[in-house]
C-alpha positions as CSV (number, residue, x, y, z in Angstrom):
1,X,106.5,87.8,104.2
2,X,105.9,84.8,101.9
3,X,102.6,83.5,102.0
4,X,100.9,86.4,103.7
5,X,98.0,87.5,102.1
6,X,97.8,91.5,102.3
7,X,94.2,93.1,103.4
8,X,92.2,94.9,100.9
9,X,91.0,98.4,102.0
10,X,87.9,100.2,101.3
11,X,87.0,100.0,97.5
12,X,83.8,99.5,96.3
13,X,82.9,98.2,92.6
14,X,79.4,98.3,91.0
15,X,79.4,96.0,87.7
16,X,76.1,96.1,85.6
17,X,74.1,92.9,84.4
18,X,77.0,92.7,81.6
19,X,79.8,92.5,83.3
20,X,80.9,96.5,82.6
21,X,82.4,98.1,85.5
22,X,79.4,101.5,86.5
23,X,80.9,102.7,89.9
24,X,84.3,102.7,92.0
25,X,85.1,104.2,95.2
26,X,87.6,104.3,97.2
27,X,87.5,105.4,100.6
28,X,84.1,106.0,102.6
29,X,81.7,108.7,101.6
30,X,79.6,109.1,98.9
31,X,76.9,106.2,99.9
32,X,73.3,108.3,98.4
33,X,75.2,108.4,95.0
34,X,76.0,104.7,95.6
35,X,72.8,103.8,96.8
36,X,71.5,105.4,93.6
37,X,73.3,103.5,91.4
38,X,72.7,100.8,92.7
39,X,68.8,101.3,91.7
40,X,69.8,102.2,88.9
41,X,71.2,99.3,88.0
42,X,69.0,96.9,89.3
43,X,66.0,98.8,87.1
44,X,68.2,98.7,84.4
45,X,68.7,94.7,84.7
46,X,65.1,94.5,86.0
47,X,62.8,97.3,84.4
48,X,59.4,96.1,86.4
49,X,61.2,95.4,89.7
50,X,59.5,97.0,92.7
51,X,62.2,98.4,94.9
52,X,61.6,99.6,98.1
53,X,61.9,103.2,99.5
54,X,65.8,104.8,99.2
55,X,67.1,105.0,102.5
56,X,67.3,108.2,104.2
57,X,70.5,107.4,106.9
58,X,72.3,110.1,106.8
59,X,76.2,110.3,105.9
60,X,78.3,110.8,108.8
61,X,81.3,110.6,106.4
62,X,83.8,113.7,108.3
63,X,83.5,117.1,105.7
64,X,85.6,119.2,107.2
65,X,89.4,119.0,107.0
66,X,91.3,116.2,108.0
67,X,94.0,113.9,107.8
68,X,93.3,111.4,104.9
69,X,93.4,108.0,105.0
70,X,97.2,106.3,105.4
71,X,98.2,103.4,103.9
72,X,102.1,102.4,105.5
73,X,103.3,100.3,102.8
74,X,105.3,100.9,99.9
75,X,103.2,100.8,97.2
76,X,101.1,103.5,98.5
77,X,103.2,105.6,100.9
78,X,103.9,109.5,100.5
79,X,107.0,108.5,102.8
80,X,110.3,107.0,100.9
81,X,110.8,103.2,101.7
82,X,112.8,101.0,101.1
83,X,111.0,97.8,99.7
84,X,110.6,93.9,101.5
85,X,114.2,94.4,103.7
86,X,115.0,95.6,106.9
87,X,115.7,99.0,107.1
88,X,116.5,101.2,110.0
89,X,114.6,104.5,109.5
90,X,115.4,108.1,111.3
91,X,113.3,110.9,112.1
92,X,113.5,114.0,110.3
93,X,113.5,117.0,112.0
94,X,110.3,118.1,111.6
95,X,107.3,116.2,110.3
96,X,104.4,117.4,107.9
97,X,101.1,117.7,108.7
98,X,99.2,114.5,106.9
99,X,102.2,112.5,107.1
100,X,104.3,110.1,109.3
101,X,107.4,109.3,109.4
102,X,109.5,106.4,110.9
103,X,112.1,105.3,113.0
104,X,114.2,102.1,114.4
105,X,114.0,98.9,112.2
106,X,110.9,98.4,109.4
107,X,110.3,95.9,107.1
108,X,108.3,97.4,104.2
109,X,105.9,95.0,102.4
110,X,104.0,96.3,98.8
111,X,100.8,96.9,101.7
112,X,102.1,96.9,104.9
113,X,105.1,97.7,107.5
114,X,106.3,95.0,110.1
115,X,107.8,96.9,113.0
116,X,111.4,95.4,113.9
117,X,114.0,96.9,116.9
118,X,113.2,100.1,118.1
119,X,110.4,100.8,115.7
120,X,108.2,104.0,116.1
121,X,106.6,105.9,114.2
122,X,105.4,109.7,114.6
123,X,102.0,110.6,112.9
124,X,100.9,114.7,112.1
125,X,97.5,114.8,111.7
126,X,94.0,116.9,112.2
127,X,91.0,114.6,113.4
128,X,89.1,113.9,115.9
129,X,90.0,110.2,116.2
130,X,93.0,108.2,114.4
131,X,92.5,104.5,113.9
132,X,95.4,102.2,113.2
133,X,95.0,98.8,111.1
134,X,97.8,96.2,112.7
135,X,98.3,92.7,112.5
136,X,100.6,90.2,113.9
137,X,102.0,89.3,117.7
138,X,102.9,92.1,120.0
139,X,102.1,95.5,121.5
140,X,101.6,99.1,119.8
141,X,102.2,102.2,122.8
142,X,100.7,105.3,122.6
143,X,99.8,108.1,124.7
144,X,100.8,105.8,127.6
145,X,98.3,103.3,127.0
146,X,99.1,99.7,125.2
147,X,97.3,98.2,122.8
148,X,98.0,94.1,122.9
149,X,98.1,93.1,119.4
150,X,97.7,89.3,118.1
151,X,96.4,87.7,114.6
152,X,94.8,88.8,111.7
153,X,94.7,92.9,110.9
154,X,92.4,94.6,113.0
155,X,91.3,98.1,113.6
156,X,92.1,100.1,117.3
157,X,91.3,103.5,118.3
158,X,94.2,105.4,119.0
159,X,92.9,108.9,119.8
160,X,88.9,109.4,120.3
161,X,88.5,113.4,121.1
162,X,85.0,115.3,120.9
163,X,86.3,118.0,118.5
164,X,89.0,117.6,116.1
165,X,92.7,119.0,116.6
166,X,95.8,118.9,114.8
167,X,98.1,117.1,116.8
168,X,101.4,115.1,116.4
169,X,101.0,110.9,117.8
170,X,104.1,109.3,118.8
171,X,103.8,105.4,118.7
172,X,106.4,102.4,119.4
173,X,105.3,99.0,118.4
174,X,107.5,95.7,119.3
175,X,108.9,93.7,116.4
176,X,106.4,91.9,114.7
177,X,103.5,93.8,114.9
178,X,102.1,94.3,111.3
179,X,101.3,98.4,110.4
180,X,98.8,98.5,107.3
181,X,97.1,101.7,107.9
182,X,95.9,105.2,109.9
183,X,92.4,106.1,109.5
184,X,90.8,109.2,110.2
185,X,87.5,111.0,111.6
C-alpha cells in the first residue's frame, strides 16, 4: 500500500566515534559479544572512562534446532511471490519443514503480505513457540482460537509448548490483516 511505512526487524548496528560501521546483527543472539563491543568502543572513544561491571544475564537465545526466523514478504521470502498485486495462491502438496506456504488471495508487499479472500497460510516448523508479527484490521485463526487484530504490527503467540516439536500450523486470516513475520523459540 502507498504510504505505508514497512517495520524494520531485528538488526543491530554499532558505529565507532568516526562514523565506521564495527558490528551488525541480525536476528537475536549474540548479546556478550555485543556487549563487548560495545566497551570496546566506548574505551576506544573514551580511553580513561570507568565503565561499570559487564553484565552477566545469561542468553536465553534457543541453541538447539529450530525453525528460523520468517519474514512473509517478497523481498525476503524462500516462497515464490508474486510482487504488490493480488494473487490467489494454492497449496502444494506437501510443505517443507522451515517453510510456509499460502493459499486464497495475498497481496505481496517488498516486507509484508496483506491477506485478501480465503487467505491461509500453512507453516512447517520445529519450536517450542511460533510468534506472528500482523498489522492491520481483522482476525488471524488458529488452533481454534482467534486472535483480533487492529493497527500498527504487533507480535502474538501462536503456539506456546514446554518442549519443542515439529509440527505443521494451519492459519486463516480475514482480508486486511497485514502478515510481516513468524518468529521462533
Amino acid at each position: 500500500m502507498e504510504g505505508v511505512q514497512e517495520p524494520v526487524l531485528a538488526a543491530e548496528y554499532l558505529i565507532d566515534a568516526f562514523g565506521q560501521i564495527r558490528h551488525t546483527q541480525f536476528g537475536e543472539g549474540d548479546y556478550a559479544q555485543t556487549q563487548q563491543q560495545i566497551r570496546q568502543l566506548l574505551l576506544e572513544a573514551n580511553p580513561i572512562a570507568k565503565l561499570p561491571a559487564p553484565t552477566d544475564v545469561p542468553d536465553k537465545t534457543p541453541t538447539g534446532a529450530q525453525t528460523p526466523e520468517l519474514y512473509l514478504g517478497y523481498r525476503n521470502a524462500e516462497t515464490q511471490l508474486i510482487p504488490d498485486q493480488p494473487t490467489n495462491y494454492q497449496f502444494p502438496k506437501a510443505t517443507r519443514q522451515n517453510e510456509f506456504a499460502l493459499a486464497g488471495t495475498w497481496t505481496a508487499g517488498a516486507e509484508r503480505l496483506v491477506a485478501g479472500d480465503g487467505a491461509e497460510l500453512k507453516l512447517d516448523y520445529q519450536a517450542r513457540k511460533v510468534h506472528l508479527v500482523v498489522g492491520g484490521t481483522g482476525a488471524v485463526t488458529s488452533e481454534g482460537k482467534t486472535i483480533q487484530v487492529s493497527g500498527a504490527p504487533t507480535l502474538y503467540t501462536l503456539v506456546d509448548s514446554d518442549t519443542a516439536k515439529h509440527a505443521v500450523l494451519d492459519l486463516k486470516l480475514t482480508p486486511g490483516v497485514e502478515a510481516y513475520a513468524l518468529t521462533f523459540r
